[in-house]
Structures are given as structure tokens and as C-alpha cells.
N, C-alpha and C positions, 0 to 999 in steps of 0.2 A: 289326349284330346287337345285341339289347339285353341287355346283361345280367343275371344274375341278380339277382334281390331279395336287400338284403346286410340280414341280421340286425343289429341295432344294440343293446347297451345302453347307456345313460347313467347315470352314477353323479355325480349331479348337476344333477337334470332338474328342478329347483325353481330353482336358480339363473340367472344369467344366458346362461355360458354354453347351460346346459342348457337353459333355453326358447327361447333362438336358434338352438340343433340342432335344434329342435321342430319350427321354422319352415322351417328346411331340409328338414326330412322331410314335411312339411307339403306342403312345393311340389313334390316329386317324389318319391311315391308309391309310382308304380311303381318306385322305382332302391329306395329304401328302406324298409325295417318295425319297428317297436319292437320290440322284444323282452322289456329290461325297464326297468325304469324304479327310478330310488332318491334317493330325499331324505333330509333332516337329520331337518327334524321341523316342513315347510310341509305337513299333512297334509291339508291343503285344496285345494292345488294339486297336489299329485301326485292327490290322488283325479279333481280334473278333468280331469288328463292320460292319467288311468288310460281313462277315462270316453270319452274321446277317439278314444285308439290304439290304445285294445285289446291290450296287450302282454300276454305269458306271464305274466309275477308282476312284482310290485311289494314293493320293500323300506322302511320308514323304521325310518332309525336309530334314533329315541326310541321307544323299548319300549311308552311311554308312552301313546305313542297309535295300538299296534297295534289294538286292538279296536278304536276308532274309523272307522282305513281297511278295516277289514273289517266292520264294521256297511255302509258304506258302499258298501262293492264284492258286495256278497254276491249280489245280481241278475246281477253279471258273471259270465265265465270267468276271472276277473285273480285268480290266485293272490296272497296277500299272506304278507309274510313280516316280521320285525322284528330291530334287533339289526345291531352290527356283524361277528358274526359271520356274519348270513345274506346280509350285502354281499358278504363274501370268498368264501363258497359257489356264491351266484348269477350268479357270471361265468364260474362252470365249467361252464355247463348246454352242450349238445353244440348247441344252435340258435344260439348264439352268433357273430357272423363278426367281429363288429368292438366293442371297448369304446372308450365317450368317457367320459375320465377326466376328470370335472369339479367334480369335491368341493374345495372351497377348503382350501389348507393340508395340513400334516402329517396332518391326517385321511384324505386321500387315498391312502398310501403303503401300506397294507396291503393292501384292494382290489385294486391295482393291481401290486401283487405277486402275487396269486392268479390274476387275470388272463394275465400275463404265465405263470405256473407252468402255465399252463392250455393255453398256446400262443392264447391272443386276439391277433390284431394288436391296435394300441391307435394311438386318436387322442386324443393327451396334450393335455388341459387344464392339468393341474395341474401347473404346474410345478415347485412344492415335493416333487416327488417327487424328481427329478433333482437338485434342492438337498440335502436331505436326506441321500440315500444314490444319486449318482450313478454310484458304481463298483458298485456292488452292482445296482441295476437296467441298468445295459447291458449288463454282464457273462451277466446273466442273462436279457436278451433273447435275447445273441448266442445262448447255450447253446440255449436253446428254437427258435429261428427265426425270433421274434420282429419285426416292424417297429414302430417306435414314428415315428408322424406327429404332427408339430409342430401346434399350432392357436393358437400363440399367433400375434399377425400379425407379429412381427419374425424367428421362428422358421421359419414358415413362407413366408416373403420366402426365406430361405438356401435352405431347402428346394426352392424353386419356381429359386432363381436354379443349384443345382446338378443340375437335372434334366440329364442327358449329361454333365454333369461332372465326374462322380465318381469318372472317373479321371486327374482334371487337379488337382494341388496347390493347396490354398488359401492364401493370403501372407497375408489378413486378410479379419475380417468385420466392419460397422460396423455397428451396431444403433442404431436412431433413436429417439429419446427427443421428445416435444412439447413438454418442459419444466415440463407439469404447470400445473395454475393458477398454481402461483410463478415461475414462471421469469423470472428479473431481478432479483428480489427478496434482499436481503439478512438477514443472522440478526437482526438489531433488528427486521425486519416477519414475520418466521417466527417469532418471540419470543412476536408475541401473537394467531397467527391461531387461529381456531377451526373447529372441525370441520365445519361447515357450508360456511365456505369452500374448506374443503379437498375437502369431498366435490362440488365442482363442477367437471367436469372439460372443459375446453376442447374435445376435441375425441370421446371415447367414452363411449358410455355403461356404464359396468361397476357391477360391485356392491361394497357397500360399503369391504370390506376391502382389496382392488386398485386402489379409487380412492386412499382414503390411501398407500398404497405407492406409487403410481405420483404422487402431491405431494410423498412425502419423496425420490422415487428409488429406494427401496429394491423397486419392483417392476423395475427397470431393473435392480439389481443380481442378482437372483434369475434375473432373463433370462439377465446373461450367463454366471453359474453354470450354466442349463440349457445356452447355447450350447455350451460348454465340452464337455457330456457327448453328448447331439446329435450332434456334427459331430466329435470326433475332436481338440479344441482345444490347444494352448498358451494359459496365461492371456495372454504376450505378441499372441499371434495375433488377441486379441477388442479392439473398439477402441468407446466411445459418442460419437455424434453427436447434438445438440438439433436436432431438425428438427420448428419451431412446426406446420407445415402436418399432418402427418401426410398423409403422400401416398404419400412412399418408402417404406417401411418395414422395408427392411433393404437392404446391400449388399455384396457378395462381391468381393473380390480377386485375381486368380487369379497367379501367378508372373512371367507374364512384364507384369505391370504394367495388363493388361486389367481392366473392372469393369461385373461386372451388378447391377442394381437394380431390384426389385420395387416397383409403385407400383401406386395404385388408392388410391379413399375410403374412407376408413375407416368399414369396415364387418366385424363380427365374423365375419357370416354365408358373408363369400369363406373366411376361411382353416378354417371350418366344414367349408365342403361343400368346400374342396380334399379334405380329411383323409380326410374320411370318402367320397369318391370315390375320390378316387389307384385308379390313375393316368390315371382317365378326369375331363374336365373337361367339365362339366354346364353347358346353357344356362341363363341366367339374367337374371330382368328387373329384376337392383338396378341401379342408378340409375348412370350412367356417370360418369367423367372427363372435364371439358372443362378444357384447358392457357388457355381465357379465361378463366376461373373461379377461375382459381389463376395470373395473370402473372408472377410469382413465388416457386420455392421458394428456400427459403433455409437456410443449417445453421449452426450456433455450435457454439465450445467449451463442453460439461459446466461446471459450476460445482462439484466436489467438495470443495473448502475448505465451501462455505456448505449444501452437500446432502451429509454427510457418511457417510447409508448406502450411496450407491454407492460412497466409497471402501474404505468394512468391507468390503463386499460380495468386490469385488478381491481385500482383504488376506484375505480366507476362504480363495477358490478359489486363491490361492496356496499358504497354508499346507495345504490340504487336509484329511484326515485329515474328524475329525466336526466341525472349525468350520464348516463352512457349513450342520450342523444345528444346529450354535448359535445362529449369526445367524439362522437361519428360527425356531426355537422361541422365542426375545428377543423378536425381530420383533412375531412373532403376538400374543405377553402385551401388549406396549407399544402396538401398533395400538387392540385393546382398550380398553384403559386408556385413551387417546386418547380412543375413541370413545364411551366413557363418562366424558368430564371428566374424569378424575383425574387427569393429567398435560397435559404444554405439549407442540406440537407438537416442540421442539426436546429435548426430555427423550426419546423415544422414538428416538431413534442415543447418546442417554448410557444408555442401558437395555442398548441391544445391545453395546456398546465395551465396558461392563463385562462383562456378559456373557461376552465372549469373550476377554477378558481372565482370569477367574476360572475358570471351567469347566475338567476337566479335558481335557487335550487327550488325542486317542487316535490312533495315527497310523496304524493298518489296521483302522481297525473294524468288525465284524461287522453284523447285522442287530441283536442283541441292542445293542450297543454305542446303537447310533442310537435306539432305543427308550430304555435307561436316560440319553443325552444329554439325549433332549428334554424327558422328566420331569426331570431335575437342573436343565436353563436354565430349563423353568417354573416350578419352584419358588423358584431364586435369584431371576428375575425378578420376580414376584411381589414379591417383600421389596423391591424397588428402587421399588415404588410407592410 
């Protein structure tokens, strides 16, 4: 029997993730329907998306160029709205079944709190939410009903490997890293690379700020700070493997020494439509696995002496409390910076170590607490340029 057309919004539908949901929804129709749609401020693209899907309203963040997307849509039925306050509004609308949370960074975190206040299931892009204020957002799923589906693809590998076993103990989980374009490479050649180099990514195609992350590691780190909150974790319990292939992409431990492993090409679009399907799994004609293709996988030890935000990363989610919206708010300014020349690749984990070194530490912090953190480490940060 088929079922129902599941309402979708996207909050983040300019981006990568969010044009590869597109494609998803694109390819099966009937399973899904927009609903709404919301970008930063690509006001061009979300109006062609608009133009497209025909969803309920559409939101951009920059105020700026509200009149514009509504010059634009005014022949439509596509409500337009502006403003990050009509982000956190519009995920409350009662047509709503399912939010994909895809806004990059701590911008994401308020949304998706209203979302979640809302009783939306949610198929979490962003995973700087969970970094950020981890205890506050599960806590507050649990309370509502809340499911939050993994879409990251190492997240969603755990997720896929604990289907029936969720009530079998996990011993560890190994989250597989590609190594990034550097991987080999020592601090004297990470000393002088450039952003360009950086922004090429061996094996996926992402957008700008998660390719840098995922060259310095530090999108490996923010993973397994999500892991952590996800899956019910010990920091001991979370373990990183460099697996060049990208094929694995995550693997589960269970007690008595048994181990599953989620594989497939890396492709953004599986752990997409798992998400936003669950717990039905959709035919689909991306391009398969062949084991001749790949004679070979292989895995290494991390390198966290020479790629030093995976190890802040760790020392966050240990320490708990609002460092790990330290490291994520560091992160973001130094990325930046980065990607506008102003710093070396290797000054952006000296950004963040101070960072969290300095800041003050809060060890049960509030929703307010995480707000006034992340403006304090942007501002210190800042100064460090």
C-alpha cells in the first residue's frame, strides 16, 4: 500500500544539502511534496525552486531581498515571508510532517528548535545544532516525541546499522573520515596550502564551509560531538577511522564483539531519502557498488598531532558543558577568515584552542547561556585575526 504524501520542509534549500533533497523529492513525487522552502539570501534560486515545487510559502533570511522574491512569485500561490524570525514561525504551520534541517552552522539552531517545540520530526542536516546545545536539544525532542534522523552519511550508517538493535548494547562506534585532500601530509605542507586546494574534496561534493572542515577534520570532530548526542554516547565509546575509499561509512560495535558496517558510494542523496523516508526504503536508480571497482578498502590511524581540530574536538565533548559551542562558534569565524585570505590554514585550530581556552566555561548551560557563548567566542575570535 502506498503511503501517504509526507509534507517536507527544507530549511536550507539553496544549499547543497538542500538542492540534493530537491532531487530526491524530484524523483518520487508521489512519496513526497514541498511544503516550504527557506534560504540565506540565494534569492534567485530559491525563487526557481519556488517556481518549480509549488510549496506553501517560502522564507529568505535577508530582509533585504524580500520584495524582490515577492516581485517574483506574485503570479504564484507561494506565500513569501522574510526574516529569521518567520524561519522559526514557519515550521509550525499544521501541513508540516517532516523538517530537513539544512542551514549551515549555528544559524541553524533556533529553527530547529521551534521545529522540534512544534512536535516536527526532523531529518537533521545540521549538525552544529547537536554541537552547540546537545543536551538541550535531545532533551527536548524526548519531551515532545520528537525523532531526529541522522542525514549526515557517517550518522546515518549508525543509524541504518542499529535498525533492530536498539535493544542490544553498543561497545563502540567507528566513524570513517576520507582523510580529506591532505591526508598524509604534514604541518610544514598544511603551512602553505591554499583555499582552493583545500576546497577540493577527493571524494564528495559539499559546500564550501564543510569542505574546509572536513580538510582540517574539524567536520570529523563536530560528527563525533553529534555521535555523542544521537546515539546515547560515552566520549570513550566514539572511536575515528581514515578510510580513503569512502565506501564504509560508519561502523557499530555491539557487546559481544560483533560488527555492522554500512557501505555504499558516496552519495549524499541515500542518506537523504533514508531520512526523509524512514522507515520505508525507496527504489532507487543511483548508480551501484561494484567490490571490482574498489579491490580494495583500506582504513589508517587518524593523524591528530598534525590535524589538531579533531583532537579540540574530543577535548570539548569531554569537557562538556558550552565548549563545544565554543569550538563550533571559533570554528565558523576562522573558516571564514580562511576562506577570505586572512589567515593560514594552520592558524584556524590556533583560533579555536585559544578560543576555548579563554571563553568562559559554563557547566549546565541554558539556551540563553549558548546564545550569549557564541556571540562572546565570535567576538574574541574575531580579535585573533
Amino acid at each position: 500500500m502506498q503511503p501517504e504524501t509526507k509534507n517536507i520542509a527544507i530549511l536550507g534549500s539553496t544549499g547543497s544539502i538542500g538542492k540534493q533533497a530537491l532531487e530526491v523529492i524530484r524523483a518520487n513525487e508521489t512519496v513526497f511534496a514541498v511544503e516550504v522552502l527557506a534560504a540565506n539570501s540565494n534569492a534567485d534560486l530559491l525563487i526557481e525552486q519556488a517556481l518549480e515545487f509549488n510549496p506553501n510559502c517560502v522564507v529568505i533570511a535577508d530582509e533585504s531581498k524580500y520584495h524582490y522574491v515577492k516581485e517574483a512569485l506574485k503570479t504564484s500561490d507561494v506565500k513569501v515571508f522574510a526574516g529569521n524570525k518567520a524561519l522559526a514561525e514557519v515550521v509550525e504551520m499544521d501541513d508540516i510532517d517532516m523538517v530537513l534541517a539544512a542551514i549551515v552552522g549555528y544559524a541553524g539552531l533556533e529553527s530547529t528548535i521551534a521545529a522540534i517545540n512544534a512536535g516536527k520530526q526532523i531529518a537533521l542536516a545540521n549538525k552544529e545544532t547537536l554541537v552547540v546545545a546537545g543536551d538541550l536539544v535531545t532533551r527536548l525532542a524526548k519531551e515532545k516525541g520528537v525523532n531526529l534522523y541522522p542525514v549526515d552519511s557517517e550518522h546515518s550508517a549508525i543509524f541504518q546499522c542499529l535498525a533492530g538493535e536498539f535493544h542490544n548494547p553498543v561497545e563502540k562506534i567507528y566513524l570513517t573520515a576520507s582523510g580529506g585532500p591532505f591526508r598524509g601530509k604534514d604541518k610544514s605542507f598544511l603551512a602553505g596550502v591554499k583555499k582552493e586546494q583545500a576546497l577540493k574534496h577527493p571524494n564528495w561534493d559539499m559546500g564550501a564551509k564543510i569542505t574546509i572542515d572536513s580538510a582540517s577534520l574539524m567536520n570529523k570532530g563536530l560528527e563525533v560531538i553529534e555521535a555523542k548526542w544521537l546515539f546515547g554516547l560515552k566520549p570513550e565509546q566514539i572511536d575515528v577511522i581514515v578510510h580513503p575509499q569512502s565506501i564504509v561509512h560508519s561502523i557499530v560495535q555491539f557487546t559481544d564483539g560483533s560488527m555492522k558496517a554500512q557501505m555504499g558510494l558516496p552519495d549524499m542523496k541515500l542518506p537523504i531519502q533514508y531520512a526523509l523516508a524512514y522507515p520505508q526504503r525507496i527504489k532507487t536508480n543511483f548508480k551501484r557498488f561494484s567490490f571490482f571497482d574498489y579491490p580494495q578498502l583500506t582504513f589508517e590511524q587518524v593523524d591528530i598531532k598534525t590535524f589538531r581540530n579533531l583532537a579540540l574536538a574530543f577535548e570539548a565533548m569531554k569537557k562538556g558543558g558550552n565548549a563545544p559551542c565554543v569550538l563550533n562558534a571559533a570554528n565558523e569565524i576562522a573558516v571564514d577568515a580562511f576562506l577570505n585570505d586572512k589567515i593560514s590554514f594552520l592558524q584556524m585550530s590556533d583560533i579555536v584552542e585559544k578560543c576555548l581556552q579563554t571563553v568562559k566555561f559554563i557547566e549546565h548551560p541554558d539556551y540563553d547561556d549558548y546564545v550569549l557563548t557564541d556571540k562572546t567566542t565570535r567576538e574574541a575570535a574575531v580579535l585573533m585575526i
